[in-house]
N, C-alpha and C positions, 0 to 999 in steps of 0.2 A: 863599416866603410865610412871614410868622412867626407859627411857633405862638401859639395862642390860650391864656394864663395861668390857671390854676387853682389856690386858694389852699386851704390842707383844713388849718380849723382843729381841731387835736387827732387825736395819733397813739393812739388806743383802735382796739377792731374794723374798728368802721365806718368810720373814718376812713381808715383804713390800706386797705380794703377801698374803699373810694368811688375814694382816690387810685389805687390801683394798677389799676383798671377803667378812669379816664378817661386814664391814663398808655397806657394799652392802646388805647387810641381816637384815640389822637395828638396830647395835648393836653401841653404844657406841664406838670407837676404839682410842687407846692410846698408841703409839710405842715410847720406852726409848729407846736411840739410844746413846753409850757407848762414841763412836767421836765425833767428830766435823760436821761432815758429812752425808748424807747416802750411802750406797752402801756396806758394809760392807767391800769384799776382791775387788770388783767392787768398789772401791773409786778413787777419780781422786786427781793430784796435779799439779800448773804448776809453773816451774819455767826458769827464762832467756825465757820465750817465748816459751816455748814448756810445751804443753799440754800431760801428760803423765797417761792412763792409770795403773793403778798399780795392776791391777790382767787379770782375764777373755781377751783373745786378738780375741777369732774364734769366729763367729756368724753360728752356725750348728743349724740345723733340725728347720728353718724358721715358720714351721707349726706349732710349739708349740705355739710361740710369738703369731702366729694369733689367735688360740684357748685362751691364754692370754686373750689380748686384747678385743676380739670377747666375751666375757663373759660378757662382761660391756659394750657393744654396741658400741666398740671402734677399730683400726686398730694401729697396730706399726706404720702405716705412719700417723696418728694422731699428732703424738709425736717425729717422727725420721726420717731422708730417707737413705735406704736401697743404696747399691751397692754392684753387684755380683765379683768376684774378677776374672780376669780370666790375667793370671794363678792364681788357686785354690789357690796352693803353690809349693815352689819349694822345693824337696831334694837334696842335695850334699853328694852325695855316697860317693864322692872319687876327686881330683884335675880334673881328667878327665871326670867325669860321674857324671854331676848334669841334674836331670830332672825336667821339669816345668809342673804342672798337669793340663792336658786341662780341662776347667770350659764345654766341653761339651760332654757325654755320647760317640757321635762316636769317637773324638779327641783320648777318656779314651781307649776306645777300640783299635785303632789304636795301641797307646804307648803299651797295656799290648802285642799285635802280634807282635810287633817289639822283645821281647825279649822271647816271649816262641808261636811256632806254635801252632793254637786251644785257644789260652787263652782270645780272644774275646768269644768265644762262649762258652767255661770255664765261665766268667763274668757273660754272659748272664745268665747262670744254677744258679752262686753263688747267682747274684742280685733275680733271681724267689724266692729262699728260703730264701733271707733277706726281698724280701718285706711283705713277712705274716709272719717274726717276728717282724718287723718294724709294722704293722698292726696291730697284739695282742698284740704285749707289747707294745705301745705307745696310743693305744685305749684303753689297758684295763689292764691287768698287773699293767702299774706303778700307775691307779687310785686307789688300795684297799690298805688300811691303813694298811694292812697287822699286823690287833692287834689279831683277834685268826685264827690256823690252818683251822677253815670251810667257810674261804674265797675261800680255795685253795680246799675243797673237791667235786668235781665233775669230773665224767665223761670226759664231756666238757675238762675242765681245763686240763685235767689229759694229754689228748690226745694233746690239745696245747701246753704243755712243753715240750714232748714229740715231736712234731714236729720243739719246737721252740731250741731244741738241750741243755736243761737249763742244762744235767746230762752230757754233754758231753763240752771235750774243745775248744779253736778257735783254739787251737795249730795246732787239731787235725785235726780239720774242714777243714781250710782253706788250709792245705796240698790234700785232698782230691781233689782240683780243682786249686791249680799249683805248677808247682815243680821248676820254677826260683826262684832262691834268693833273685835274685831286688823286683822281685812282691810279694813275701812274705813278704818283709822289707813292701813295701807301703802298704801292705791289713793290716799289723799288726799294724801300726801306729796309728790310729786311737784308737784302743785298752789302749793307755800310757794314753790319758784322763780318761779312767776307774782306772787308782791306782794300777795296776795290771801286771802282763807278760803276756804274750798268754795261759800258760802252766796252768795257776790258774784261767783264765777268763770262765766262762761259752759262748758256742759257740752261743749263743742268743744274743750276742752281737755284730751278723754280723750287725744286725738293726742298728748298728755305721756307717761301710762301706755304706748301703745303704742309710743312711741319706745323708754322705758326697758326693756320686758320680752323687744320682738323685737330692738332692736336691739345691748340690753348699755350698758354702763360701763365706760368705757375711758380708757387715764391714757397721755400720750405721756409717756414715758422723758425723766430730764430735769427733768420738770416741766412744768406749763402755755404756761409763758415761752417753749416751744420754738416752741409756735402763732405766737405772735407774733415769734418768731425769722425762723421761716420767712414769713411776710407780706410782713415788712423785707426779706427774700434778694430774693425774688418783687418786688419794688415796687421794689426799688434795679434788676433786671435788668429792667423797664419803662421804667429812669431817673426815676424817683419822689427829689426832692432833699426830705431832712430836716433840718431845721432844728430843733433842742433848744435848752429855757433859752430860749425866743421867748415868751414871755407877750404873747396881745394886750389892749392897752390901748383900743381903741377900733378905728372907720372911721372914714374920707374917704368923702363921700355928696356925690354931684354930680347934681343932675337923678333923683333915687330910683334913682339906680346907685352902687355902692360902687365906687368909683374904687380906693382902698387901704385894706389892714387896716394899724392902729398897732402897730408893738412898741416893744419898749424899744430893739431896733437900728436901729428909723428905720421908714420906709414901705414896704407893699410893695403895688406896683402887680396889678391880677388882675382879669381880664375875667370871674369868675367866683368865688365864695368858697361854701363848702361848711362850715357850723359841724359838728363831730361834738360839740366841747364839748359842758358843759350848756345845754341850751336856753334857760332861762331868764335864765342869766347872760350871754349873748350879747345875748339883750332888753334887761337892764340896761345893755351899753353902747351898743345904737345908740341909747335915750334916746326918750321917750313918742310922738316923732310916727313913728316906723320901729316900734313892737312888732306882732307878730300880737295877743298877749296881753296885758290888765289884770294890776297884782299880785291886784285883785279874784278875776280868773280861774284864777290861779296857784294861791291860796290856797282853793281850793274842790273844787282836785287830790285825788282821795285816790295818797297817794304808796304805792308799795310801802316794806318796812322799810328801818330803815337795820341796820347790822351792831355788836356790839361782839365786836371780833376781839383775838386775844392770840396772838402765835410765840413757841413755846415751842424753847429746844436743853436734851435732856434728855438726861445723861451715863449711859444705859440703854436698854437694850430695854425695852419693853412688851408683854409678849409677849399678853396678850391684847385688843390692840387691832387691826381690821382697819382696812385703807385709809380706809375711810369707816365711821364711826360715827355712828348718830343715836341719842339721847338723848333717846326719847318718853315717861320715863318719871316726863312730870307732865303737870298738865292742860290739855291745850292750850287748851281755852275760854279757859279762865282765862285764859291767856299771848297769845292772839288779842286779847280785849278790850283789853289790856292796849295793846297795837301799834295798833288800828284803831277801837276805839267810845272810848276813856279812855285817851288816850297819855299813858304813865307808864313808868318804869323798872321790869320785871317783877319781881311780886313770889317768884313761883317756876317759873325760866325752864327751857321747854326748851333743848336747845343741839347742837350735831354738834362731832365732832372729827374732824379728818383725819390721817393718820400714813402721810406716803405712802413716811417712809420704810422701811415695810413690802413696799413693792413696789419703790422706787432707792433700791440705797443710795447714788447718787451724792450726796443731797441732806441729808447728813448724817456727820458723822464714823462709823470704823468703832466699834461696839457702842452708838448713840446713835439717840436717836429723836427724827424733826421732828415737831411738832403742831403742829396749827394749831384754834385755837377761837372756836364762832362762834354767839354768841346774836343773835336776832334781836329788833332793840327797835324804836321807835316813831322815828320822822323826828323833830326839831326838838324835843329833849331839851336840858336842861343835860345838857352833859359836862365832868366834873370830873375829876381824879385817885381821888378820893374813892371816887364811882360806880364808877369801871374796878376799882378794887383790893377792895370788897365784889366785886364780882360775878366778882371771880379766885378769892377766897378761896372762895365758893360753887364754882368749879365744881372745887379742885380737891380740895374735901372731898368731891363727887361723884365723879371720876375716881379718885381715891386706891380712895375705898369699892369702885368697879368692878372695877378692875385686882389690887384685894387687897395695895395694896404702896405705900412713900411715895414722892412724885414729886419734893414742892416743894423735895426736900433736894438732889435733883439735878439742880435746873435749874442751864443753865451760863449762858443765855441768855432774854432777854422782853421783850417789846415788846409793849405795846396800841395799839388802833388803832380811832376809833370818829368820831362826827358832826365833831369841829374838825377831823380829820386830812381826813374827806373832803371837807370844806368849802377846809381851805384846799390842798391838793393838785389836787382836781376843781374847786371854784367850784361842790360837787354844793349842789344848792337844798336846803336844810332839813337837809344834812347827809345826805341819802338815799345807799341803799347800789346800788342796782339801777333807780330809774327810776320810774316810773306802774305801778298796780297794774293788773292786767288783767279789770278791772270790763266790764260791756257796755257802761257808758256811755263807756269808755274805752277802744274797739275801734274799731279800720280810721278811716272819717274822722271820728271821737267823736276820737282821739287830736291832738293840736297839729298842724300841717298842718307838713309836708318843707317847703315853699315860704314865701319871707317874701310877704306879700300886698301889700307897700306898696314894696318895691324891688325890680328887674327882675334882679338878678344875684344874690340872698343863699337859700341852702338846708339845709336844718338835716338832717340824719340821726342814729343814734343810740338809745339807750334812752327816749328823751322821745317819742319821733316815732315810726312805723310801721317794722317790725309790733309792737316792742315791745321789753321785757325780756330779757337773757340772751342770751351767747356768739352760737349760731345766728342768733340773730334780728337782731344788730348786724352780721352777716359781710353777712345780705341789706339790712337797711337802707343800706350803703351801697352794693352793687349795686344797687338798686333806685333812688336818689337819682341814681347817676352815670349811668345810663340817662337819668331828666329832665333831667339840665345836661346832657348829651351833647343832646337833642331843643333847647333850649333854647338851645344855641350854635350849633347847624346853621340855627337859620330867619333 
């Protein structure tokens, strides 16, 4: 009997993860991949000798990879080897007040008594009620497809939302157990990966803090690109066939079934088509009478940021930069408004830097250091050369001032990378860097539905669609999805 076709548009997380589950199930599977490459916003480039990640830089909440992996009889050390980072990472509050986060629970503790009396055992209280929501939403929560409301009708449910603070904010939350400044900046942080402020973030998302404190910060050797190394290993030994440079240009729609997706090298027939692309550009080609979505609807999104990012190859060490640096040492209000009530190109942006080649030197010439820099701005900007090269200059009159030493004289190597690159590389809507911001109103089925409503074969996974944002959450989006088109091809 012949396998049943499955098309999976866009080789990113999800995609790669949908594909290599339905590959696993006995399907047919065939992934159009738009680049040159895989990995989608996780794609790699290396020039002068340095190996530069170009999106994803934190390895959080370990245990997902494993459940990953573990599905297919497999280990991320199969594929990758792991290193814990310790320090976690470091903040730069201010010239005089930079802290390095201990990679160990007492270390954490220590530093949070150092600046508010009780606030270890504060910790302690906060981490009890992150870990059963870290527990239900990571167990259960982000597995439902979240396509009609009597997923969510029980009891049960009713009372774990309810416990898991979904109706209430971290704003809120997290003032309830401390009243330093500093330690509200670090408990909040975590939070900017959700697309969000604290004030808009549902309080269920301490499960973030909990991930980061018990579980660590971890960097596979290599580089990120490994993750999606090993995916590609995993998904080719399911017989997962990839196809690069396939740009689809459209479907073939017969009867509210997509008979074939268009590329440029012709048709390709698929009882089944899986978008991980952007969501919304996918809308755009099947054309107004196939949308889940209005542009109306589109446009009323509030979007997480987008990034303006810059690779630096720097003919030196830095020696007082760790793996991961944040740079909170201006006013976030300010910088918030800036991204989400008054999008505008900030006027005096935070920003992170990465230097992983502090921990590989594989990813860098020997005596040289990769950076990687990353302000977070407002979706749907002019982006000009203009723009990118002011706010290179700002940051490396900050970095210089930090490290005590000049950089720009020895860069060997730079590349910026901001809304046109993501727009025209992803098709990302508005030039977004990470997806939908993790609003209440924009949780479980508040989020664009996996499933297209109007044709029998077509299912969206990814950062647009459930559970959301970031690394993790895209590995399960697309388990999650290939479960339904598995249910959905069986009746």
């Amino acid at each position: 009997m012949k396998k049943k076709k499955v098309i999976v548009i866009g080789a990113g997380f999800s995609g790669i993860s949908a594909a290599t589950a339905l590959a696993d199930r006995g399907y047919e599977v065939e992934v159009l991949e738009k680049n040159a490459e895989p990995g989608g916003r996780a794609r790699v480039f290396r020039e002068a000798g340095f190996v530069f990640d170009m999106g994803p830089s934190w390895y959080w909440m370990p245990d997902i990879f494993e459940t990953y992996f573990g599905k297919f009889g497999k280990k991320p050390s199969d594929y990758y080897e792991l290193k814990r980072l310790d320090p976690s990472y470091s903040v730069i509050l201010s010239d005089s007040e930079v802290i390095d986060i201990p990679a160990d629970l007492d270390g954490i503790k220590a530093l949070f008594e150092s600046y508010e009396e009780g606030a270890s055992s504060q910790l302690d209280k906060f981490l009890n009620q992150a870990a059963y929501k870290y527990r239900v939403g990571i167990q259960d929560f982000v597995w439902r497809p979240s396509v009609k409301i009597t997923e969510f009708l029980s009891a049960k449910l009713l009372v774990d939302a309810i416990r898991m603070d979904v109706f209430s904010s971290f704003y809120k939350h997290i003032r309830k157990f401390f009243k330093s400044s500093t330690l509200l900046k670090l408990m909040e942080f975590p939070i900017l990966f959700l697309g969000a402020i604290s004030q808009n973030t549902p309080a269920m998302y301490s499960l973030m803090n909990f991930a980061e404190i018990t579980m660590g910060t971890w960097y596979p050797m290599g580089g990120m690109h490994q993750i999606v190394n090993g995916m590609v290993a995993l998904a080719e030994e399911k017989k997962v066939k990839f196809t690069y440079n396939a740009e689809v240009k459209g479907f073939e729609i017969v009867n509210k079934h997509v008979r074939a997706v268009k590329t440029a090298k012709g048709l390709i027939e698929a009882d089944m088509v899986v978008a991980s692309a952007d969501y919304h550009w996918i809308e755009q080609l099947l054309g107004e009478d196939f949308r889940n979505y209005s542009e109306e609807y589109w446009d009323k999104r509030v979007m997480a940021p987008s990034s303006l990012l810059f690779y630096l190859g720097i003919s030196k060490r830095l020696p007082k930069l760790k793996h991961h640096n944040l740079f909170f040492d201006r006013d976030f209000s300010v910088h918030s408004h800036e991204i989400y009530t008054d999008p505008s190109w900030p006027s005096d942006p935070l920003f992170y830097a990465s230097a992983p080649s502090v921990t590989d030197p594989s990813v860098a010439p020997e005596g040289c250091e990769n950076i990687f820099l990353l302000i977070p701005v407002a979706p749907d900007l002019e982006d000009t050369e203009a723009y990118r090269e002011k706010y290179f200059l700002q940051l490396m009159d900050r970095l210089e001032a930090y490290c005590g030493e000049n950089i720009r004289d020895f860069i060997v190597y730079k590349r910026s990378y901001a809304h046109q690159d993501f727009m025209s590389d992803y098709h990302a809507f508005k030039g977004n860097a990470y997806g939908l911001a993790n609003t209440l109103m924009q949780t479980a089925i508040l989020k664009p539905s996996l499933k297209n409503k109007k044709l029998d074969n077509l299912y969206y996974t990814g950062q647009l669609t459930v559970p959301g944002p970031g690394v993790p959450p895209s590995l399960i989006s697309g388990l999650v999805v290939a479960n339904e088109v598995d249910k959905s091809l069986r009746k």
